[in-house]
N, C-alpha and C positions, 0 to 999 in steps of 0.2 A: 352253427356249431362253432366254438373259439376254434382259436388259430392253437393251442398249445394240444387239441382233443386231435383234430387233424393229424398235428406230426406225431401224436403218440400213436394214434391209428395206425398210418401210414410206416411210421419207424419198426411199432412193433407187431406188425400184422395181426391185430388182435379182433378176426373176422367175426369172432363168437358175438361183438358188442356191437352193434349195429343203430344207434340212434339217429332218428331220424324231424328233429326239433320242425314244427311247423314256424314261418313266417310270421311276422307281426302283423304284415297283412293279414292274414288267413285268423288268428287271433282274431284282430280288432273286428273283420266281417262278422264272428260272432260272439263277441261282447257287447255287456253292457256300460253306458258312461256317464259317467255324471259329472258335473262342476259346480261347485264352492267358491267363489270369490274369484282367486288366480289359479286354483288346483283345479286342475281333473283328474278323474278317477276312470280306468276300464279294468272289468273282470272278468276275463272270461273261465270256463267250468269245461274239463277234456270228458269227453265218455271216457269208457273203459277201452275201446279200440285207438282211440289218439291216444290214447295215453300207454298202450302200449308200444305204435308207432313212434310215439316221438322221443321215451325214453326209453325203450329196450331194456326194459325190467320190470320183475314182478311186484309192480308197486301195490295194486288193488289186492292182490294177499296177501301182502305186508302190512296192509290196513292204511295207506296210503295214498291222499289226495292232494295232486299238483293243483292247487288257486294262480291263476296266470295275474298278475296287479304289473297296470302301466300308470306309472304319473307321471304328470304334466306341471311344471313349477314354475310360474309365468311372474310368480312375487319376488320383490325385492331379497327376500330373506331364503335361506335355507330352509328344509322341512323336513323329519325324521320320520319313518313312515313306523309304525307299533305292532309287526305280527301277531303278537300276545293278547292283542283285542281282537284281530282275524280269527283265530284259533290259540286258545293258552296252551292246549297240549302240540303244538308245534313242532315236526322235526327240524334238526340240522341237518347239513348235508351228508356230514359224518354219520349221526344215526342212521339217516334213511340208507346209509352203504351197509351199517353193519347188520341190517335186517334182510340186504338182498343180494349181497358180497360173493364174489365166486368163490369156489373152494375146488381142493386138487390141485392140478398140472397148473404148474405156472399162474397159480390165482393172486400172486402177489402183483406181479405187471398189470392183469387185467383191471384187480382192484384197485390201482393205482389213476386208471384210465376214468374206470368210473367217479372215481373220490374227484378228479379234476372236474369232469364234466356236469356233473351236482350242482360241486360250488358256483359252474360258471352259470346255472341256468337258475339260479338264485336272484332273486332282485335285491337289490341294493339299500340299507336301509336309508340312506344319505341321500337326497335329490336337493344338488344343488341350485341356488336363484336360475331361472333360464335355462333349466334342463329337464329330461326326460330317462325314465330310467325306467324299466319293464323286467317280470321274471318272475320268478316263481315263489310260492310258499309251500312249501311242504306239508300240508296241512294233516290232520284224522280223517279220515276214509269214511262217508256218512252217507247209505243208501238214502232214496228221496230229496224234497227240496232241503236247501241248504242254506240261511241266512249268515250272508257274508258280510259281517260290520269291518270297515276300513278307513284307523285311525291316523293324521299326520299332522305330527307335534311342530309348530315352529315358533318364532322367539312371539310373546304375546297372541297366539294362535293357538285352536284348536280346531283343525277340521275334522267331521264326521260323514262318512258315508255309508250307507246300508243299500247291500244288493240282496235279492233271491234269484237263487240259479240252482240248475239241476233236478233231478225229479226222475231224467229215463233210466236208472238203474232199480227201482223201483215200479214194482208193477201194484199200484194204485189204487182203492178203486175209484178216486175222485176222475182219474184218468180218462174215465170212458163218458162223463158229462161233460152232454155240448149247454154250459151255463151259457151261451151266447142266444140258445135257442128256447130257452127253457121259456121263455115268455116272449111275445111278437111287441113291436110298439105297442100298442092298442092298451095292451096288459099293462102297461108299464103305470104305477101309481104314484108322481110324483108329492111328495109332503114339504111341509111346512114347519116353522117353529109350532106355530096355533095347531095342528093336524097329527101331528108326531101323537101323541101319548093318544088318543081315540085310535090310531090306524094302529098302534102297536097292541091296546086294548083287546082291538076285535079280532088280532091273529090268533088261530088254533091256540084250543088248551091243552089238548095230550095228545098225546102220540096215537095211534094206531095200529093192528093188523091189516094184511097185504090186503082183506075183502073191505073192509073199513069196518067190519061188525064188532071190535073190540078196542076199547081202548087202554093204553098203557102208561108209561113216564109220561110226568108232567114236564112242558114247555116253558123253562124255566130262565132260558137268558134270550137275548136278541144281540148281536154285534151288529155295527153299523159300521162299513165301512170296504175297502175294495177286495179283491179276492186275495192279492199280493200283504194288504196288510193284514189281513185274517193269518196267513200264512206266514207272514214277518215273526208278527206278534207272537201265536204259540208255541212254533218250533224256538224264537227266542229264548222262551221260557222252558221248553226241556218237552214239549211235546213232539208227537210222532206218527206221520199220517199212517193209516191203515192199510195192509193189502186185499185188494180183491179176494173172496172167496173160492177156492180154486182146490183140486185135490192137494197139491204141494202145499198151499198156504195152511191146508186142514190138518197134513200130519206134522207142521210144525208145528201148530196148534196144540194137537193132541199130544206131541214128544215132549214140550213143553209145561203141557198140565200132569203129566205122569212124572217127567222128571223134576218139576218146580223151579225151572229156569227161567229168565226171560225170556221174551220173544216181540220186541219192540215193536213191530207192527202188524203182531195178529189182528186177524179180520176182526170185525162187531157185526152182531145183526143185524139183518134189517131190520128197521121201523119206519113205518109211514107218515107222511105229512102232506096233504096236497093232492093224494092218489098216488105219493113214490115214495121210495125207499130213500135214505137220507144222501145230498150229495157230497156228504163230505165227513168225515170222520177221523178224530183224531185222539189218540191216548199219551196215556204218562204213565208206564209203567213203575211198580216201587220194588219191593224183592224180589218178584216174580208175577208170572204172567196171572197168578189168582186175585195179586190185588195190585190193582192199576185204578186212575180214575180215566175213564171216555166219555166224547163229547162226541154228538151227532148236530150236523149243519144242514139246513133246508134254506134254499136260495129265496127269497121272496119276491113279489113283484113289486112293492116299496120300492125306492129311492128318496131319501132325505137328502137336500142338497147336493143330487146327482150321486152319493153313494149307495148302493145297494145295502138293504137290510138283511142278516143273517135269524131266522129263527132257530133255536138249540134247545139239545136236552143235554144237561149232565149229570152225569153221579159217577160213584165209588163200587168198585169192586172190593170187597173185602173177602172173599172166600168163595168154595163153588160145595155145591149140594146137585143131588139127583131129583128129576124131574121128567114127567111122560109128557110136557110141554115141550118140550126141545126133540128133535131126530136124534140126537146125541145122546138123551136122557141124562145130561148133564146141564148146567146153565151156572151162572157167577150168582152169587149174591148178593144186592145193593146194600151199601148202610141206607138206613130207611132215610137219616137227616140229608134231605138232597138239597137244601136252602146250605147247609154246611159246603158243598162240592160247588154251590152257586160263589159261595162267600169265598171259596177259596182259588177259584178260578179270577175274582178278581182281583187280589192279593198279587197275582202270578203278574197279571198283565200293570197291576203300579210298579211291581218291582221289577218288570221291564221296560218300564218308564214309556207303554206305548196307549195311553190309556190320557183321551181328551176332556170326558165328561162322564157324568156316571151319572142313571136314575133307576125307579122302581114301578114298575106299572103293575096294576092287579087286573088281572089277565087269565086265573088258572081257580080250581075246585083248592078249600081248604082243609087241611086234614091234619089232625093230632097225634100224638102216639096213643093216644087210648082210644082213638078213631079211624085210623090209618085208611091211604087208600090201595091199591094194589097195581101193580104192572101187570104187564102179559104172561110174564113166567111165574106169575103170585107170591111175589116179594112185597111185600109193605112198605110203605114209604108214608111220610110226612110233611109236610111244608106249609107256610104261610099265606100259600097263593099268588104272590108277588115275584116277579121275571125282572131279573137284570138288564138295564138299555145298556149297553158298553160304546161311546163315540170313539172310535179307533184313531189314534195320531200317525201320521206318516213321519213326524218328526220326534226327536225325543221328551218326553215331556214331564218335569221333576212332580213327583207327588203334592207337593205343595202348590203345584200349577192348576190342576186338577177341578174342573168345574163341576159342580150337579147342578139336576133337572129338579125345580121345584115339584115333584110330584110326592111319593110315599118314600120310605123310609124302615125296616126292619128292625124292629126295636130291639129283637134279643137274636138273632141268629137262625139257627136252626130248631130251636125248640116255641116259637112265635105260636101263641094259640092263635083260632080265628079271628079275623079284625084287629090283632093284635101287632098293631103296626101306626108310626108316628105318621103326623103329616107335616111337611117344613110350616103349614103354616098357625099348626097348635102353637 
């Protein structure tokens, strides 16, 4: 705590404010760090109980998230560190007082105490040659993982770093897979440049019910690449993992589709792949919880180049209808062009610049609009047959960088009749 918090404390016995800042040790034990050249970076993410501890305010219902950033400036030059690429909607310290400000008896002293101690537990944008400077960002308040990009401007430099942190303030349902376990060595498939498009070939085409007697959504992308950049990559892009099924999670749900609100990380159903329900699920909600587009994620037992292959289904929610298929007698309705949710999921990941190569494998049943095939809740759908490879970049990587797989090709999008797809090498 500064020295100037102390003698206000102390002067003005202002017992009601009580902060209690952790150590930079106690920080750094649990951050993450990384180095660039001469910069290092640590971030570390408070729960909600440090975070009450250490700043004795109600930040987390104020919509308010402390980002802890230490850097390390070991170059020649000075370096500006960029909040605005941390988080654009960013508070000040001012702000973050006038959302959690005392009021009544004496709230002027008190707010005074606080407004200093804010400022001081601020980090610093300036880190000068050969210095260290730690503290805080004021950031938006964001249940789930949290991808924290961490910019520092200096003269002929631009350093970048990206952390993911956070996740327990959300109840998940990725949370309760053990993916360490999900397959033993034995299982594990390693591939090859030569072996890639046959092993992607022969994975599952549709989805499944819990008995395996029915099948549903076609298996339509594959990511390749670690569980951190799957996670990078879409929450980058404006996704939002899903919570558990759970009675609370349901009548948010359900207050949600009556009131036509959003609700960012309503559950999705299961669907099967493998004998399980999918481990990972994430959405984008648009006006409301009736249309969103979700993606379901099955871990495979592939590795290409030691990174693990993701099989996925996506599509669009566009509206909800009644149905004796569901407990609920309710269900969403897909738009039928699910090659359109394929195409636009990639769209997402160039324009997060986290997307290394891209190919097309024929993989799946083909189906028209004047043929269509059906899900499990008897929605129609159409597609070309062909699944997106997606190579996932851990680094940023400009659209024009961007390699493909000589394999197929999409000729027209979502509307592709049968066999109705290039090959690079027509």
């Amino acid at each position: 705590m500064g020295f100037a918090v102390v003698l206000l404390l102390l002067g003005g016995g202002c017992a009601s404010f009580e902060p209690a800042p952790m150590t930079a040790e106690a920080l750094l034990s649990k951050a993450q760090t990384q180095t660039s050249g001469a910069i290092e970076v640590s971030v570390a993410w408070l729960s909600d109980r440090e975070m009450e501890s250490c700043f004795d305010l109600p930040l987390s219902s104020a919509g308010i998230q402390p980002i802890w950033i230490r850097v390390t400036n070991r170059s020649e030059h000075p370096c500006w560190l960029l909040p605005a690429v941390t988080d654009p909607h960013y508070f000040s310290a001012t702000e973050v007082l006038q959302k959690v400000k005392s009021r009544g008896y004496d709230a002027a002293r008190k707010n005074r105490v606080k407004a200093v101690f804010l400022e001081e537990e601020m980090i610093e944008d300036c880190i000068p040659s050969g210095d260290t400077r730690q503290g805080f960002i004021y950031a938006t308040r964001q249940p789930g993982m949290r991808r924290i990009p961490v910019m520092l401007l200096s003269p002929g430099r631009l350093d970048r770093f990206l952390f993911l942190l956070g996740g327990k303030t959300l109840r998940s349902d990725h949370r309760w897979v053990n993916f360490e376990g999900l397959y033993s060595p034995e299982e594990r498939v390693p591939l090859t440049a030569e072996t890639l498009y046959e092993a992607i070939r022969a994975l599952p085409a549709l989805t499944e019910n819990a008995r395996g007697t029915a099948t549903g959504d076609p298996l339509n992308l594959v990511l390749i690449g670690s569980r951190e950049e799957v996670f990078s990559g879409l929450i980058g892009a404006g996704w939002n993992e899903t919570e558990a099924l759970n009675p609370a999670s349901a009548v948010r749900t359900v207050t949600a589709l009556i009131s036509g609100t959003p609700y960012r990380f309503s559950p999705v159903s299961p669907l099967y792949v493998f004998g399980r329900r999918q481990d990972m699920a994430f959405q984008k909600i648009r006006q409301n919880i009736q249309t969103r587009l979700h993606m379901r994620l099955w871990l495979t037992p592939c590795l290409y180049e030691g990174r693990p292959l993701w099989l996925g289904q996506i599509s669009r929610d566009i509206g909800i209808r009644m149905t004796t298929k569901s407990p609920s007698l309710t269900t969403h309705l897909i738009d039928p062009d699910v090659d359109g949710d394929r195409w636009y999921l990639i769209q997402e990941l160039l324009r997060q610049q986290c997307l290394a190569r891209i190919g097309f494998v024929e993989g799946g049943p083909q189906f028209t609009p004047l043929n269509p095939g059906c899900n499990l809740t008897g929605d129609a759908y159409y597609t070309d047959g062909l699944r997106a490879v997606l190579l996932l970049s851990g680094e940023p990587m400009a659209v024009d960088d961007v390699a493909f797989w000589p394999w197929q090709f999409p000729s027209r999008g979502g509307l592709s009749q049968p066999g109705d797809y290039l090959r690079v090498s027509d």
